[in-house]
C-alpha positions as CSV (number, residue, x, y, z in Angstrom):
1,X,60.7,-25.9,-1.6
2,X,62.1,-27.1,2.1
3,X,63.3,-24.6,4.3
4,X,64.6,-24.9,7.8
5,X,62.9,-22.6,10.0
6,X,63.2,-21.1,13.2
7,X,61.0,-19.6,15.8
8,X,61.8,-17.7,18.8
9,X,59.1,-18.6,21.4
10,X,58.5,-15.6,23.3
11,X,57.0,-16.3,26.8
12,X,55.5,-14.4,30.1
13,X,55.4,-15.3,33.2
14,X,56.4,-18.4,32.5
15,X,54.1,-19.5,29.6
16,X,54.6,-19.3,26.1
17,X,52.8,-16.0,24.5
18,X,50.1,-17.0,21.6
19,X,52.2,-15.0,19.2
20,X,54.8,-18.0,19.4
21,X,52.2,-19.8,18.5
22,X,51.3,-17.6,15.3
23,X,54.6,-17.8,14.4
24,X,54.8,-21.8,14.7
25,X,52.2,-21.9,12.3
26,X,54.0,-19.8,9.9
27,X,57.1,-21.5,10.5
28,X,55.0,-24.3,9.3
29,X,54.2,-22.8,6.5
30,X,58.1,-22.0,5.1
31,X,59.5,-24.8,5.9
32,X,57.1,-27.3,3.6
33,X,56.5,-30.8,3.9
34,X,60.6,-31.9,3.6
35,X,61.6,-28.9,5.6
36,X,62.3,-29.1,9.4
37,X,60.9,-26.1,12.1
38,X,63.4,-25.3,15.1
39,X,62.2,-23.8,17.9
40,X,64.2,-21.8,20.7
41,X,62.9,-21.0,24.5
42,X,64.9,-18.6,26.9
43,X,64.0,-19.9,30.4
44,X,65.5,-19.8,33.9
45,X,63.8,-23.0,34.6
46,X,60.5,-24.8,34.0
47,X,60.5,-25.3,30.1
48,X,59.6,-28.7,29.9
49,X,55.7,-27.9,29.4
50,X,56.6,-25.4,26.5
51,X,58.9,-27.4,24.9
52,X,56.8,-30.2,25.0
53,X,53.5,-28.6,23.3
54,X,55.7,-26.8,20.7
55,X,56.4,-30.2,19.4
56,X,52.9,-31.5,20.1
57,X,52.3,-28.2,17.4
58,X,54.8,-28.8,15.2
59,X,58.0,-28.3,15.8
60,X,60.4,-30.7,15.1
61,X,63.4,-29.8,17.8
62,X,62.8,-27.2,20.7
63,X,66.7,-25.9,22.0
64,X,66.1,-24.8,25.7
65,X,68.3,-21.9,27.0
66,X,68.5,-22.1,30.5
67,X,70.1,-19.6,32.6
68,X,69.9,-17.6,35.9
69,X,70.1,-14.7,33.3
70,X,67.5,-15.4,31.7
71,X,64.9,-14.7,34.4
72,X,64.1,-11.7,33.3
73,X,64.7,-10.3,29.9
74,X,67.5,-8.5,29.1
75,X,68.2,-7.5,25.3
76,X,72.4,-8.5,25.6
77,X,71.4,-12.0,27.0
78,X,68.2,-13.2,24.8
79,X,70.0,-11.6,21.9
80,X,73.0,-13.9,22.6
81,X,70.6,-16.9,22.9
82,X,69.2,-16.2,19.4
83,X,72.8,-15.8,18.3
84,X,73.9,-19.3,19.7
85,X,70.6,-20.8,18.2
86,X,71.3,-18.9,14.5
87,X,74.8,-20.6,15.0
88,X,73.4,-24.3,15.6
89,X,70.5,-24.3,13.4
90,X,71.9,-22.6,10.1
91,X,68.0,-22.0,9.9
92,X,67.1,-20.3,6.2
93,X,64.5,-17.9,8.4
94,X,63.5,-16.9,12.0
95,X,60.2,-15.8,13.0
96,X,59.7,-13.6,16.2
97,X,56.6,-11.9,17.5
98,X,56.1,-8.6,16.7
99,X,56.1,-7.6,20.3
100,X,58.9,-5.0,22.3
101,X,61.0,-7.9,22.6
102,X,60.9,-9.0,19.2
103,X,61.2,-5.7,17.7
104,X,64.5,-5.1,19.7
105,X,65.7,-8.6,19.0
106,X,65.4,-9.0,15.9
107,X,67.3,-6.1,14.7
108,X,70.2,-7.2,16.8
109,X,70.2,-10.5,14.8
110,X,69.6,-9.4,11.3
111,X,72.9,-7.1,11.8
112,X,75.0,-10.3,13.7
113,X,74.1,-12.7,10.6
114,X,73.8,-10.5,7.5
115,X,70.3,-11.1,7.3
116,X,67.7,-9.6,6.0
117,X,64.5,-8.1,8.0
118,X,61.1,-7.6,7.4
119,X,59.1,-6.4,10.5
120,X,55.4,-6.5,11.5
121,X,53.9,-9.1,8.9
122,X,50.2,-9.5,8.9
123,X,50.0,-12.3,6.0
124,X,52.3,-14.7,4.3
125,X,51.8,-15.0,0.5
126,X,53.5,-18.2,-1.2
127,X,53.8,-17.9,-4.6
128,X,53.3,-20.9,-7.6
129,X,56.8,-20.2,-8.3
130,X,58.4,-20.8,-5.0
131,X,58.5,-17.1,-3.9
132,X,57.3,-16.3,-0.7
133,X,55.7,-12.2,0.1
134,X,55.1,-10.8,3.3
135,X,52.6,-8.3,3.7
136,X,52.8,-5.6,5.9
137,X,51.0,-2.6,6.4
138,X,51.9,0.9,5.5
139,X,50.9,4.7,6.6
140,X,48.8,3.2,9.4
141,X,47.1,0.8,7.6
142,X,45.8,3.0,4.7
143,X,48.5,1.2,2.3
144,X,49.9,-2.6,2.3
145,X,53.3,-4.0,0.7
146,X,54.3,-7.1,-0.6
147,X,58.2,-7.8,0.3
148,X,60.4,-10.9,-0.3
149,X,63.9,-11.6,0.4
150,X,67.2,-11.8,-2.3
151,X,67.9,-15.4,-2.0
152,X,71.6,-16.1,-0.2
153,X,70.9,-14.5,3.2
154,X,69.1,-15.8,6.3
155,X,65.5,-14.1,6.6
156,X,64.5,-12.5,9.8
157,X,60.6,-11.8,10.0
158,X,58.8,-10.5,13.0
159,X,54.9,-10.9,12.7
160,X,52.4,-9.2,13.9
161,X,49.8,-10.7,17.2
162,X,46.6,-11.5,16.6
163,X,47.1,-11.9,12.6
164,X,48.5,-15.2,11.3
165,X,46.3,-18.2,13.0
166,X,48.8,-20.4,15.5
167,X,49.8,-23.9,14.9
168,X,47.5,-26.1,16.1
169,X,47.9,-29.4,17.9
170,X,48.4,-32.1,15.4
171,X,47.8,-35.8,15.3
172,X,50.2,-37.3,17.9
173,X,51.0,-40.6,16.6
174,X,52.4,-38.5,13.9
175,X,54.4,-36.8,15.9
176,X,57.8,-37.1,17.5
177,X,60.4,-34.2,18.5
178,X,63.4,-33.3,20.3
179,X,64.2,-31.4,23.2
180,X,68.3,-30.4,23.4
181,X,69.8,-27.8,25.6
182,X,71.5,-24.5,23.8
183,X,74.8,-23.8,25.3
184,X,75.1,-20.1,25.1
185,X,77.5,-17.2,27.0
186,X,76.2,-14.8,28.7
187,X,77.2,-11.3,27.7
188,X,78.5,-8.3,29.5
189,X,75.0,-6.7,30.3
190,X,74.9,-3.3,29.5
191,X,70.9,-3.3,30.6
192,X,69.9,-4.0,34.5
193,X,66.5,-4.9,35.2
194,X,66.0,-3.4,39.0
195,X,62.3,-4.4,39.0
196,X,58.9,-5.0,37.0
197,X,55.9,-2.6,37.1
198,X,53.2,-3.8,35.3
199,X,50.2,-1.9,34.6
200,X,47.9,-4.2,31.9
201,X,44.3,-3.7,30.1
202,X,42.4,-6.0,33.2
203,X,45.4,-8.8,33.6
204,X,45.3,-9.0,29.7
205,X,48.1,-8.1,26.4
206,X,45.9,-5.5,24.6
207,X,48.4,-6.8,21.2
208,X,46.7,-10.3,21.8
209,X,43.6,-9.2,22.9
210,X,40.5,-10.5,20.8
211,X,38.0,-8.3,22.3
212,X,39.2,-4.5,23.3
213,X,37.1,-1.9,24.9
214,X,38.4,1.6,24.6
215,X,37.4,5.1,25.6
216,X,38.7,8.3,24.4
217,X,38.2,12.0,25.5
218,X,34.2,11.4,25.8
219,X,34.8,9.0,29.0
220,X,35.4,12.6,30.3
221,X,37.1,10.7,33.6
222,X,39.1,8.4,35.5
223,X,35.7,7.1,36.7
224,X,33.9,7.0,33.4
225,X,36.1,4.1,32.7
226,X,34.3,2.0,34.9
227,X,31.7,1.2,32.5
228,X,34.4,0.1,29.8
229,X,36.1,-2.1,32.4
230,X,32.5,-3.8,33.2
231,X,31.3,-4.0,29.3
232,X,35.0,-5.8,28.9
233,X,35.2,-8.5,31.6
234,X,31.7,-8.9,30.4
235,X,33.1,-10.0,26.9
236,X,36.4,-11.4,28.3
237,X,38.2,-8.8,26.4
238,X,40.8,-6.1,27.1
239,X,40.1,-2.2,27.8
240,X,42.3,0.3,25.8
241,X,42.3,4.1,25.7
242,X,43.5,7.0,23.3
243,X,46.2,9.3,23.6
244,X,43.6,11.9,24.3
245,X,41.8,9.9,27.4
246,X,45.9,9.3,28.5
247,X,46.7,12.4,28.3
248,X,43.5,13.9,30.1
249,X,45.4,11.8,33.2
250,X,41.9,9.0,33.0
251,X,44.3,6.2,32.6
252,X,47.6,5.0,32.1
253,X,49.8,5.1,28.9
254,X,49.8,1.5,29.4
255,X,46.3,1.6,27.8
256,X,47.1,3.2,25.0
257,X,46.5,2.1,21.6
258,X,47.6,4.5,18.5
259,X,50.9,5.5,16.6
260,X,52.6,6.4,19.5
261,X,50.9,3.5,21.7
262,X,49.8,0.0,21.1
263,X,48.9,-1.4,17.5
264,X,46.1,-3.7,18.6
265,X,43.8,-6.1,15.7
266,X,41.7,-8.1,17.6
267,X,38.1,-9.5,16.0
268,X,35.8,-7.0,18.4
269,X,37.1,-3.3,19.0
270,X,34.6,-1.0,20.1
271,X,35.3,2.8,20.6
272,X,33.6,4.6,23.3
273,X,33.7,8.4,23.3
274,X,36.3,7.9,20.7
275,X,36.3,11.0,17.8
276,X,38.7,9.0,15.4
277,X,41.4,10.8,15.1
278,X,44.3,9.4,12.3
279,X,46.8,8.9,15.1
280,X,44.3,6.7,16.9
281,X,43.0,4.7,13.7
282,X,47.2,3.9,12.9
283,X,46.8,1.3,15.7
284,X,43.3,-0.5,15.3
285,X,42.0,0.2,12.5
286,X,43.1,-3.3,10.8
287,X,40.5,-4.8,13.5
288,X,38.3,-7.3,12.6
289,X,34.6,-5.8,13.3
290,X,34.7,-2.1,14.8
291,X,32.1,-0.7,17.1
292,X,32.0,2.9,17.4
293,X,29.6,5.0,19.9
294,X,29.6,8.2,19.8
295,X,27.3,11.4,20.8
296,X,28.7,13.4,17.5
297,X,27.3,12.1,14.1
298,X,29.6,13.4,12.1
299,X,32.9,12.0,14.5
300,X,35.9,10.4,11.9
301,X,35.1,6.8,13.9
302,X,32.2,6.6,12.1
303,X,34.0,6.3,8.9
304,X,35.7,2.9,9.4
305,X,33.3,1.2,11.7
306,X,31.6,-1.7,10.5
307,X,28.7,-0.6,13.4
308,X,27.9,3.0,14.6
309,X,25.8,3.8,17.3
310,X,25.0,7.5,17.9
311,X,24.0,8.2,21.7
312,X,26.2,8.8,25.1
313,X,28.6,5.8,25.7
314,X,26.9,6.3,29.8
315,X,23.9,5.0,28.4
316,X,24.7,2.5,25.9
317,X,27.6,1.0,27.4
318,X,25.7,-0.3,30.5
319,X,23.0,-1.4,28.0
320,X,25.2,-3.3,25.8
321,X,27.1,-5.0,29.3
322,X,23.4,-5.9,30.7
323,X,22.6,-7.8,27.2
324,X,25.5,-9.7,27.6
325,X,25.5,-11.2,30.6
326,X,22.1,-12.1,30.1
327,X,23.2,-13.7,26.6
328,X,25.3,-15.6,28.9
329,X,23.6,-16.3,31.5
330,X,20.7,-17.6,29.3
331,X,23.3,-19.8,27.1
């Protein structure tokens, strides 16, 4: 069956975000072989790059929102983008990314359209018989459901980072696109941005991290990070923290991956002083291969790790960080 499907390309700091990329693919995916994929970017200028390896990925028309307004985001104005682009595309789904934005968007949308909404998909099911299921997860991860939509309403999907593989570049004599600007208004903004703080896991989005380092209460300080941060840039990856280590004031809540923090699946997570406690496994335990050191034998972590090392994270960490930069170094 062909579907017309749209994507919203989420970007940051001016680049698109690999989970609009992940949702290209499914978008992909939906539509068929007949079916046509839509793409929309919200941009105060300097699209042109985006737009053009969307189509060089896969999409079939990019629409371009560009506005003084949209220089940073605002949920009134991107929503009203999405609105304008629902209006021109009649698409029969939109995909976002899972992300804060997407998770405020998409809401917005579903209730402007009549649509339906299914948030934070980890897998795409087609069926023989045309029906399509998306999976997500359940009771952090301890249970999965299958939903699908009642046909005669628009579907509104947000997927999860780090879970569906992105589109990648096809063939380009096959491929040709368009690039058309979205007229759009600009609401009454009820939401001023005054200013930016960002505090990130080394530069890096722990959500599309593939390699997180994280400590918990056993990093036992601000200082007993450093180790983590050294093991990570050593793997390229992200470092991450519990509510426990947050709380204890050894990092910022920016780090923080659990039910009440970040939801994280990346291919490498390794826990470091980390006991395992259920609020902490709601947000990475869907990771690929887990890692968990700990001084206690008998800690929860050790229960859904895929490797367990027993012995103080001071002495393995700067063990395991020494054996991979001569990995590298030798490679």
């Amino acid at each position: 069956m062909s579907r017309t499907v749209l994507i919203y390309a989420e970007r940051r700091d001016g680049a698109l975000r690999r989970v609009a990329l992940e949702a290209l693919g499914a978008a992909r995916l939906l539509a068929g072989d007949d079916g046509s994929v839509h793409a929309v970017i919200a941009s105060s200028g300097g699209a042109a790059d985006d737009a053009a390896e969307l189509i060089a990925r896969g999409a079939d028309i990019v629409h371009v929102a560009d506005d003084p307004a949209l220089l940073g985001y605002t949920p009134e104005a991107y929503a009203a983008v999405l609105n304008a682009a629902m209006a021109a595309v009649q698409p029969d789904a939109l995909l976002l990314g899972h992300t804060s934005a997407g998770r405020e968007l998409a809401p917005r949308v579903a209730a402007a359209h009549g649509a339906g909404h299914i948030a934070d998909v980890i897998a795409i099911e087609p069926s023989a018989g045309g029906d399509i299921g998306f999976v997500r997860p359940l009771y952090a991860g301890k249970a999965f459901e299958r939903r699908s939509f009642e046909p005669g309403h628009p579907w509104i999907v947000t997927v999860r980072p780090n879970n569906l593989p992105p589109a990648e570049p096809l063939d380009a004599g096959d491929r040709s696109g368009a690039v058309t600007e979205l007229p759009f208004s600009v609401p009454p903004l009820l939401t001023a941005v005054r200013g930016v703080v960002r505090r990130t896991a080394g530069g890096m989005d722990l959500a599309e991290a593939d390699i997180v380092v994280s400590g918990g209460r056993g990093v036992r300080s601000a200082a007993g990070f450093e180790p983590l941060h050294a093991l990570a840039a050593a793997l390229g990856g992200a470092v991450g923290a519990s509510r426990a280590a947050c709380d204890a004031g050894y990092c910022d809540y920016a780090l923080q991956i659990g039910q009440t923090g970040k939801v994280v699946t990346p291919q490498l997570y390794i826990a470091c002083g980390i006991s395992g406690a259920i609020q902490h496994l709601a947000g990475m335990s869907q990771s690929r291969t887990i890692v968990a050191i700990n001084k206690d034998p008998d800690a929860p972590i050790f229960a859904i790790a895929d490797y367990g090392i027993v012995g103080d994270l001071f002495e393995v960490v700067p063990l395991l960080t020494a054996e991979v930069q001569r990995a590298r170094s030798a490679g």
